[in-house]
N, C-alpha and C positions, 0 to 999 in steps of 0.2 A: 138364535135370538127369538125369542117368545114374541105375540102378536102384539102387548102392551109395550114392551121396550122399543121395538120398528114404529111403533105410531109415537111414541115421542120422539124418536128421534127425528121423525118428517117433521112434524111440527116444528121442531126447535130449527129445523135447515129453515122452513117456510120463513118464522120468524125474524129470525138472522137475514134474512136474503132482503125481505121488506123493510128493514130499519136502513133509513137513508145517513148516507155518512155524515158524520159530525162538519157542521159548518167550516171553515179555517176564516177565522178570522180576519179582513182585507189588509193589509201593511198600507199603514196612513199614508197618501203621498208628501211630496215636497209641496209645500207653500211659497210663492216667492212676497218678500216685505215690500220691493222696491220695482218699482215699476218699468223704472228704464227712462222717464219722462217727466217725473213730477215728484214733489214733497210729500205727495198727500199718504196719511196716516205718522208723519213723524213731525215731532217736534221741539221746537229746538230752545235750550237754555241757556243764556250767555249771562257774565256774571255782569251783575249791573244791571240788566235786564230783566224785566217781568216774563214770566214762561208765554211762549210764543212767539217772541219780540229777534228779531235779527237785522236789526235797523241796518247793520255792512255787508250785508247778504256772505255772512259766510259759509254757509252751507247752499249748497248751487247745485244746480246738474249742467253736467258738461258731456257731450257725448256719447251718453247713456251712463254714466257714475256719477254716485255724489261726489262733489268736488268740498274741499276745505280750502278756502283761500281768502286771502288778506288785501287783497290790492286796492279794497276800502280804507283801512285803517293808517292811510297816510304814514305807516315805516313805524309804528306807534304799536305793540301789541299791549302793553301797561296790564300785562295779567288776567286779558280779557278773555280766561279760560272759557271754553263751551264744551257744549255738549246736544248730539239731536238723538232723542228718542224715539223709540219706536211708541205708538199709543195704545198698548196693549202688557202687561205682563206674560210670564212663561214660567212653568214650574220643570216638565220632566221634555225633553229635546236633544234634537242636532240640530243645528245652527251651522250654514257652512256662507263665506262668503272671501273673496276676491279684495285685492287694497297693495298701492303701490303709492312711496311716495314720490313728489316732484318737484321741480322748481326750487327755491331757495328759502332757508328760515325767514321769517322778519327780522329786519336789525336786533331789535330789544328783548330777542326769544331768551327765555332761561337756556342755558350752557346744555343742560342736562336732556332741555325738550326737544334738543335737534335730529330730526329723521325720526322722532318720538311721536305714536301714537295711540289708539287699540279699541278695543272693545269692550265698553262695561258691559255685565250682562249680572243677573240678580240682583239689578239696583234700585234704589226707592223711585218713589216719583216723581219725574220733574216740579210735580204741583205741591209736592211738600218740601222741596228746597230753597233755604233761604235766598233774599235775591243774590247776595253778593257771595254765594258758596262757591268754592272753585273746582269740585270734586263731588258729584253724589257717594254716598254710602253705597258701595257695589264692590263685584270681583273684576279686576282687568286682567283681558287679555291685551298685553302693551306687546304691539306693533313695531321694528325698530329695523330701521337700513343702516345699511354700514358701506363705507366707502371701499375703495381695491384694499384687502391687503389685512381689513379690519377682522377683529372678533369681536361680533357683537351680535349674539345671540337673540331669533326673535319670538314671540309665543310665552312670554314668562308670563308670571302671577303677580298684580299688585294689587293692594287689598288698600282703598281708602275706606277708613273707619269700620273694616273685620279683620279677623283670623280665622285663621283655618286650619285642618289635623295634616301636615303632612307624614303619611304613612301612620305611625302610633302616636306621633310629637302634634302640639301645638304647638302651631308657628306663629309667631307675632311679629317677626319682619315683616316690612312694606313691601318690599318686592323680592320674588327668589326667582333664578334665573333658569330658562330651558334649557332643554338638553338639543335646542334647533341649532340649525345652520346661519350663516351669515349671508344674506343674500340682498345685493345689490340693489339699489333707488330704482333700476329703470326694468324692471321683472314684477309682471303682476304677481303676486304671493296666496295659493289658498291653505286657509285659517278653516279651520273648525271647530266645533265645541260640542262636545256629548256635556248634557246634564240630569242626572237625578234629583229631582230637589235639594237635600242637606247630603243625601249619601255618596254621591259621587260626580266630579268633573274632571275631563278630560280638555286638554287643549291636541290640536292635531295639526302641525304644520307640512303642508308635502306630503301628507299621508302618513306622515311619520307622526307617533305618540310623542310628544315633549314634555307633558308634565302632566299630573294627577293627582288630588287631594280632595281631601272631603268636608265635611260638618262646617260653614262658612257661621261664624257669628258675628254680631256686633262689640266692635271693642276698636283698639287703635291708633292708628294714626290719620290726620283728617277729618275726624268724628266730631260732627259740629258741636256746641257745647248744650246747646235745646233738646238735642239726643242722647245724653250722657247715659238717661235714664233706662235705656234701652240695653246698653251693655249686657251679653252674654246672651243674648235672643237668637235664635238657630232663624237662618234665613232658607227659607224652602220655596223661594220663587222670587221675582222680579221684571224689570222694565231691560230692556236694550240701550244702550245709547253708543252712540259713534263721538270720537274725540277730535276736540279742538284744541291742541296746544301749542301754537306757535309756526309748524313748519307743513305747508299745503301739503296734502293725502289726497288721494281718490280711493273710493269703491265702491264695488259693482258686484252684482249678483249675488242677491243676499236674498238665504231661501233658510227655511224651516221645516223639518218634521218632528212633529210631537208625538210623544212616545204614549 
């Protein structure tokens, strides 16, 4: 090796040795929404009601969960759908959280609402829905108990006022059912949700994947008629909300990481 090739090769070691390794990036942690003790940052939509307004206190905390419960509404539900949001939107996440239900439907719950409840999540704003809407424009993750014996799958897809591609199809059914288990009123259940904005959502019940589809747009069943105009809009982010229909839920620990 001649004298010029030995001196660059020092140099190039020197070089090499001095360049400090590439940063890595920190993996964002978990946020939690819900504090354990209090409302604050969510808010709640009841139909009939102006945003903010919970005149029967149906959304509560009850030893450390929010609590959904009726023991205001005199045996009287009269379609007084709700809903409590989170006061923030979310585009790309995991979302994981805890939810059992309890106690008995109200007398006058719809057939269909019973042990029925979930998670909207890419949905508009409570402050742009009409008073008397029963459903924001969002994707649910519907929640659902089943008594001994039952099959009644929980973690599905219901879409008030979009569609969305499952696999290469566009789907315009309201609700498609997972591939979860049937698990009992009195077992906390965790739920999770990976989301990419428009490209990809996963529901994950038990750790188990249940269902996955993409490109959510506006279109429908549910779709107020003041929104019509919006049809075929790709939804790449949204608000939270937790569901009020009929039959008391709890949950608890409900935490965030953005991706």
């Amino acid at each position: 090796m001649n004298q010029i090739s030995l001196l660059f090769l020092i140099i190039l070691v020197c070089f090499s040795c001095e360049q400090p390794e590439k940063e890595k990036q920190p993996e964002k942690k978990w946020v939690s929404l819900f504090d354990g003790e209090s409302l604050e940052g969510w808010i709640p939509k009841i139909v009939g009601q102006e945003v903010g307004k919970d005149t029967l206190s149906t959304f509560r905390i009850v030893n450390g969960a929010i609590q959904v419960n009726y023991d205001q509404y005199e045996d009287k539900f009269k379609n007084r759908f709700g809903h409590l949001f989170y006061e923030k939107p979310f585009s790309n996440y995991h979302l994981k959280l805890r939810y059992r239900f309890i106690d008995k439907q109200i007398a006058d719950g719809e057939g269909w609402a019973f042990m029925n409840s979930g998670l909207m999540y890419h949905a508009q704003s409570p402050f742009s829905m009409d008073v008397n809407q029963g459903f924001p424009i969002s994707l649910e993750g519907q929640f659902l108990g089943a008594k001994p014996n039952d099959t009644r799958p929980t973690g599905n897809l219901c879409t008030p006022g979009m569609h969305v591609v499952m696999g290469d199809t566009l789907t315009t059914k309201h609700c498609v059912t997972s591939s979860a288990k049937s698990y009992p009123t009195d077992k906390w259940i965790n739920a999770e949700f990976i989301v990419y904005n428009d490209s990809l959502c996963i529901h994950i019940i038990e750790n188990d994947t249940v269902i996955q589809f993409s490109k959510p747009i506006i279109g429908g069943e549910f779709l107020p008629e003041s929104d019509s105009t919006l049809i075929g809009k790709k939804i790449k982010e949204g608000y939270f909300a937790l569901q009020s229909e009929s039959h008391p839920i709890e949950f608890k620990d409900i935490m965030i990481r953005e991706f």
